[in-house]
N, C-alpha and C positions, 0 to 999 in steps of 0.2 A: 404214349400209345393211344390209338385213335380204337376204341372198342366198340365206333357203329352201330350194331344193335343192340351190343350187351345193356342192358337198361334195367335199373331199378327201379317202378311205380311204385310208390306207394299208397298201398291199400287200404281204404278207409268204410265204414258200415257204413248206409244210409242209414239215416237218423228223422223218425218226426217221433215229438215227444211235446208232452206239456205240461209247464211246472212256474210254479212259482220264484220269487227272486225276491230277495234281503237288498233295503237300499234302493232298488226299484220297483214299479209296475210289474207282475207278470200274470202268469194265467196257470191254474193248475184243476187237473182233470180228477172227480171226485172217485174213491174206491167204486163203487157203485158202477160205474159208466165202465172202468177198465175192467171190471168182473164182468159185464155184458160183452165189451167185445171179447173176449176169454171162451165165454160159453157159448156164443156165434159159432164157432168150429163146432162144437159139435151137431152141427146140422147138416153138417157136409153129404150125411149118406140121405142125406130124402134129398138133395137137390140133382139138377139135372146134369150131365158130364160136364159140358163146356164152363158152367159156373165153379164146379170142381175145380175145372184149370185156370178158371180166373183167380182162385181162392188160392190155389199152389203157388201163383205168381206172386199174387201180395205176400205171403210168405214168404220169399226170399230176398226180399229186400232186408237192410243187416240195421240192427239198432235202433227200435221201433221202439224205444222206452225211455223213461229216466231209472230206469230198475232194471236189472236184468242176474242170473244166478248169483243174486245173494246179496249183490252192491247196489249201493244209488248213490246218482249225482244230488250232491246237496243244492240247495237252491242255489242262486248265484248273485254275488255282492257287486255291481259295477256301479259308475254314478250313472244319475238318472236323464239327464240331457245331454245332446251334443254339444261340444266344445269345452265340456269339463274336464279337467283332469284328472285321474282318481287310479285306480286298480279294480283287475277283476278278481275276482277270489273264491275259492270253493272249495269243496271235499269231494272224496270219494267215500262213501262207509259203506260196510260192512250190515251182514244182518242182523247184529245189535248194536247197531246206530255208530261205531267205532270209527274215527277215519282211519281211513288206510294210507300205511306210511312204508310196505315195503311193495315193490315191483320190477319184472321182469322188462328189460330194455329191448326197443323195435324199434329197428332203424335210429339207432343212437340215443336216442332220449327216453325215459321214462312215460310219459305223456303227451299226446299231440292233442291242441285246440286247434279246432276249426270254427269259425265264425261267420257267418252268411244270413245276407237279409231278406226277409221270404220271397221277394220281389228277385234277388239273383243278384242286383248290383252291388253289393258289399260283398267283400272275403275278404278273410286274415286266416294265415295259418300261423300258429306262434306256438312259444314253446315256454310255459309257465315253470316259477320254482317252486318248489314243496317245501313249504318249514319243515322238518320231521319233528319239531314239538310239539305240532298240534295238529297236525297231517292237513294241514291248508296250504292249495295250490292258489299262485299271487303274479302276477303279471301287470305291469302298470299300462292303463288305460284310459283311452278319451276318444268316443262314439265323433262320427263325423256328422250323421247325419239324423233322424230318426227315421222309427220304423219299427216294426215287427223283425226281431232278431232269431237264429235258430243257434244255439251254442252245442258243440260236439267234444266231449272229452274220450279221447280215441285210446287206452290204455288196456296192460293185462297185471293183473293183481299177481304178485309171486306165487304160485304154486294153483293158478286159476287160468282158465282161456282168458283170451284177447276179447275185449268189449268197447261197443260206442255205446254212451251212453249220452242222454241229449234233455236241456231244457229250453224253452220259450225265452226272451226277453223283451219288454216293451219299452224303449227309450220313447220319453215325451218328445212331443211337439207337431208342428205340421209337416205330413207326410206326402211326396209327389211320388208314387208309384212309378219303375221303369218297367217297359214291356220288354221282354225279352224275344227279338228275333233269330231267326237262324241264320246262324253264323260260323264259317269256317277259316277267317282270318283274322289277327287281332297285331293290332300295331301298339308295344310297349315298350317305352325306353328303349327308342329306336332301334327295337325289334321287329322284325317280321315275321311271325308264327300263325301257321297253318297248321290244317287238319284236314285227312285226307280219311275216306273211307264212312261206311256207313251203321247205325246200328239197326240190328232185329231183335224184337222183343225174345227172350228166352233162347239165343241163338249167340256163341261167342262170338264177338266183333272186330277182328284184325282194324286199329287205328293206326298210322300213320302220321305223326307230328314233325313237321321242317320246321326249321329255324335260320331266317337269313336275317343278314344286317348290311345294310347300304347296297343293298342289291346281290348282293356276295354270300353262298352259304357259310354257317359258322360249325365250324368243326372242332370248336375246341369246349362243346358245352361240358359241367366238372359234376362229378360226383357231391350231392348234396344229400347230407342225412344217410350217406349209404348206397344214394338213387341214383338215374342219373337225372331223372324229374319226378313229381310226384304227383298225381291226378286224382283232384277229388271230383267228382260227379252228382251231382244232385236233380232229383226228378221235380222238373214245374209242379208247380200247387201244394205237393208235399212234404217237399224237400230231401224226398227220400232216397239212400246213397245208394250209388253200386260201386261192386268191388273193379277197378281194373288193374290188370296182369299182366308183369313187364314180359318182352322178349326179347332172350339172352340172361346172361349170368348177373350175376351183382358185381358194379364195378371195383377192381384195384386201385389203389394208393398211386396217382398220376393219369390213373386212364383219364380218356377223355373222348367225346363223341358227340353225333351230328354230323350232315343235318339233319338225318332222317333220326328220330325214333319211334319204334313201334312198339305197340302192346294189344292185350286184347279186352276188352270189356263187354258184358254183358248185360244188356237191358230186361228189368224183370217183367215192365208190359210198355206195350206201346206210350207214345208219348213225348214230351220235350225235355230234354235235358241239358241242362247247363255242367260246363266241362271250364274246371279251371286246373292248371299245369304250372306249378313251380319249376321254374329251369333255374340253374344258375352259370353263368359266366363272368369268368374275371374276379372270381369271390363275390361278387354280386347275384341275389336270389330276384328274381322276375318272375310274376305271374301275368298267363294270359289265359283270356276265357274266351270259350267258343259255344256258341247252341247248337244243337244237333236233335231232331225227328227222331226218333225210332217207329220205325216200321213195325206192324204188326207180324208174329210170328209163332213158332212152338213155343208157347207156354207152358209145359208138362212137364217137364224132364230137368226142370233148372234145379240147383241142387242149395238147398235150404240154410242159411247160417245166421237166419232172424233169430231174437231176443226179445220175445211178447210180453212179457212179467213188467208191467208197469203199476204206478202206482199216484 
């Protein structure tokens, strides 16, 4: 059955956070400095309205920590150059330092890593295993390239909300920075995927994604994780996520869909955004990435699901 619009994104925080790393390089932000942006908010009533709404907008971007009600990501274990083999490794604890080894399942798995390089041209989405004897999540791994890495552990502790939670990584070596243009097509594994529609800051954004192959649209894209693609978004400079919102239901056991899917997402301020889309066909998972402007827009009224408690 061809279910069209029915689609499932999957919905991830934006994340900028800064932390240290076991095994590597990293960078971690001192108590001191996160207690200052903390008390920043309360300056909000002597400032002027429009700064108000600038202040409500960075507020709504999701997983602004490596801390958040009660959990941190522990640092994180990867090797330290490209082309080494190794694993990445971490925890999740608790606020007496405990890992956490029980969790409520989203969109099929326990936990989602997201992996992206500040520059935008790295992603990996992967799906790590959890010993439960030492509540350490473990996935094997080998950096391609270097660079300033942002790591997102996207999960919800049993009997707790849904949390990102995010560290820094710094893989050695020489680093060639990619500029990120705007971009609405992307040719992958003899895919042709587009993106049609625009965003406005603070304003939900009906997106549009096709997918052709050999000139031909593909109408048989499958259910992955529950989805029928899954869209993480990240904002230039910061890295910071927004959430987007599939349209239509969540797929059945054989649906299937394409070419068109839609969703909506909204941008929390002006700016660039890099958009990458897991699809999968054939049992095969493909990602493509697109850049996209956002326009300036109502900043006011977007509705808040940031995580400030860092550490």
């Amino acid at each position: 059955m061809n279910a069209g619009t029915r689609l499932g994104l999957y919905g991830l925080g934006v994340v900028v956070a800064f932390g240290g790393a076991f095994g590597i390089a990293g960078a971690t932000v001192p108590d001191s400095a996160a207690a200052a942006w903390t008390e920043g908010s309360e300056l909000n009533e002597h400032v002027p309205e429009n700064m108000e709404s600038t202040s409500a907008a960075m507020n709504t971007v999701n997983g602004l920590a490596l801390g958040a009600d009660g959990f941190v990501l522990s640092p994180i274990g990867a090797p330290a150059v490209p082309g080494q083999p190794g694993k990445m490794s971490f925890q999740i604890q608790d606020a007496a330092g405990t890992a956490v080894t029980r969790y409520t399942t989203a969109h099929e798995k326990d936990l989602h890593l997201i992996v992206a390089r500040s520059d935008g041209s790295e992603f990996r989405h992967v799906h790590p295993t959890l010993d439960q004897t030492t509540g350490t999540w473990s996935t094997p791994w080998e950096w391609t390239h270097a660079g300033n890495y942002r790591v997102f552990a996207d999960f919800t502790p049993a009997g707790a909300e849904a949390l990102t939670l995010t560290r820094t990584v710094e893989v050695a070596g020489d680093v060639a920075p990619v500029a990120q243009e705007p971009s609405r097509v992307d040719q992958v594994d003899g895919f042709s995927v587009s993106v049609d529609g625009e965003l406005v800051a603070g304003t939900p954004s009906g997106l549009t994604i096709s997918v052709a192959r050999d000139g031909e649209p593909v109408t048989t894209v499958e259910p992955y994780l529950g989805a029928f693609g899954h869209l993480v978004a990240l904002r230039e400079g910061d890295l910071a996520y927004v959430h987007a919102h599939a349209e239509g239901q969540e797929p059945r056991a054989g649906d299937t869909a394409g070419p068109n899917i839609g969703f909506t997402a909204q941008a929390p301020t002006a700016g660039r955004y890099l958009l990458y889309l897991d699809f999968q066909v054939d049992g095969q998972v493909h990602t493509a990435q697109f850049v996209l402007d956002a326009a300036h827009g109502d900043i006011t009224d977007s509705p808040s699901e940031s995580h400030t408690e860092g550490n």
